[in-house]
C-alpha positions as CSV (number, residue, x, y, z in Angstrom):
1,X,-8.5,-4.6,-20.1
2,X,-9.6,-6.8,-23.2
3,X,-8.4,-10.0,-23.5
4,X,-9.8,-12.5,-26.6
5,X,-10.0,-16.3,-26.2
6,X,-7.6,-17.5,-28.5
7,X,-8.0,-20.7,-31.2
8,X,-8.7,-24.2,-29.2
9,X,-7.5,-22.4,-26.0
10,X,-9.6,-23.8,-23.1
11,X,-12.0,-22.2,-20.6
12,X,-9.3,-22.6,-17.6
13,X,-6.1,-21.5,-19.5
14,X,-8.0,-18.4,-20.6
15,X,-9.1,-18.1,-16.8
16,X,-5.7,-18.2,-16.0
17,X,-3.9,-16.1,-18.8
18,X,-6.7,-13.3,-18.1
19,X,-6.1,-13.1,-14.0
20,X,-2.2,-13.2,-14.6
21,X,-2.5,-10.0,-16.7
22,X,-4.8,-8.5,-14.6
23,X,-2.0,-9.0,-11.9
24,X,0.3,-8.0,-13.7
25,X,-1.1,-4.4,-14.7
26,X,-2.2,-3.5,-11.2
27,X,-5.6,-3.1,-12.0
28,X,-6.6,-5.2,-9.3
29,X,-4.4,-3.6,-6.7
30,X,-5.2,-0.6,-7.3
31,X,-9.3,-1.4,-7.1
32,X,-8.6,-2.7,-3.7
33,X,-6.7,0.5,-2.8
34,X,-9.6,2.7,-3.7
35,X,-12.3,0.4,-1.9
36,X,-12.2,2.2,1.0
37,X,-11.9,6.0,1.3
38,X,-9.8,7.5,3.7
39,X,-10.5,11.1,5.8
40,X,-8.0,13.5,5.1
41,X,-5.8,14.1,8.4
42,X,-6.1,17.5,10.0
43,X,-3.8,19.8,9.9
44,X,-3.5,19.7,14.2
45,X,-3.1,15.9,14.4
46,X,-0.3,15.9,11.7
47,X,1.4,18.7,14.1
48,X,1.0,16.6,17.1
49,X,1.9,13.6,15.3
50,X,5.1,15.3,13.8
51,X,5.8,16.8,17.7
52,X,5.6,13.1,19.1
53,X,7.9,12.1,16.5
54,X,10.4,14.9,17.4
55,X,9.9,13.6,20.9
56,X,10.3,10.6,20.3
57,X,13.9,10.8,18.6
58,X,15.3,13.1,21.2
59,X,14.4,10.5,23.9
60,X,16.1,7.7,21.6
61,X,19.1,10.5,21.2
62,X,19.4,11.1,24.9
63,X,19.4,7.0,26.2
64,X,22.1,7.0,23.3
65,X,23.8,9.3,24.8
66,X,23.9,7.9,28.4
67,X,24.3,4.1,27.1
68,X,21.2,2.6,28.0
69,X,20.2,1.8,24.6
């Protein structure tokens, strides 16, 4: 990102015009994103997590079903 201070523009308004563009592109959201890395899931805690899930909504579907939810 390059940004030039323009003609009698002050310190501040500069400031500000540069961290609205910086906003504005994502740059800074995206650094903050990539600050941390995360592990990769394995593949047998997706399964589980996916077979909870499936669990999950067949419980829901049943109390549904009977009219307690």
């Amino acid at each position: 990102m390059e940004l030039k201070r323009r003609e009698g523009e002050s310190m501040s308004a500069f400031l500000y015009r540069f961290s609205k563009k910086i906003q504005r592109s994502g740059v800074l959201r995206e650094a903050k994103k990539r600050r941390y890395k995360d592990r990769p899931v394995s593949r047998i805690k997706k399964r589980s997590s996916a077979l909870h899930r499936e669990q999950k909504k067949k419980e829901i579907e049943k109390t549904r079903k009977l009219g307690i939810v």
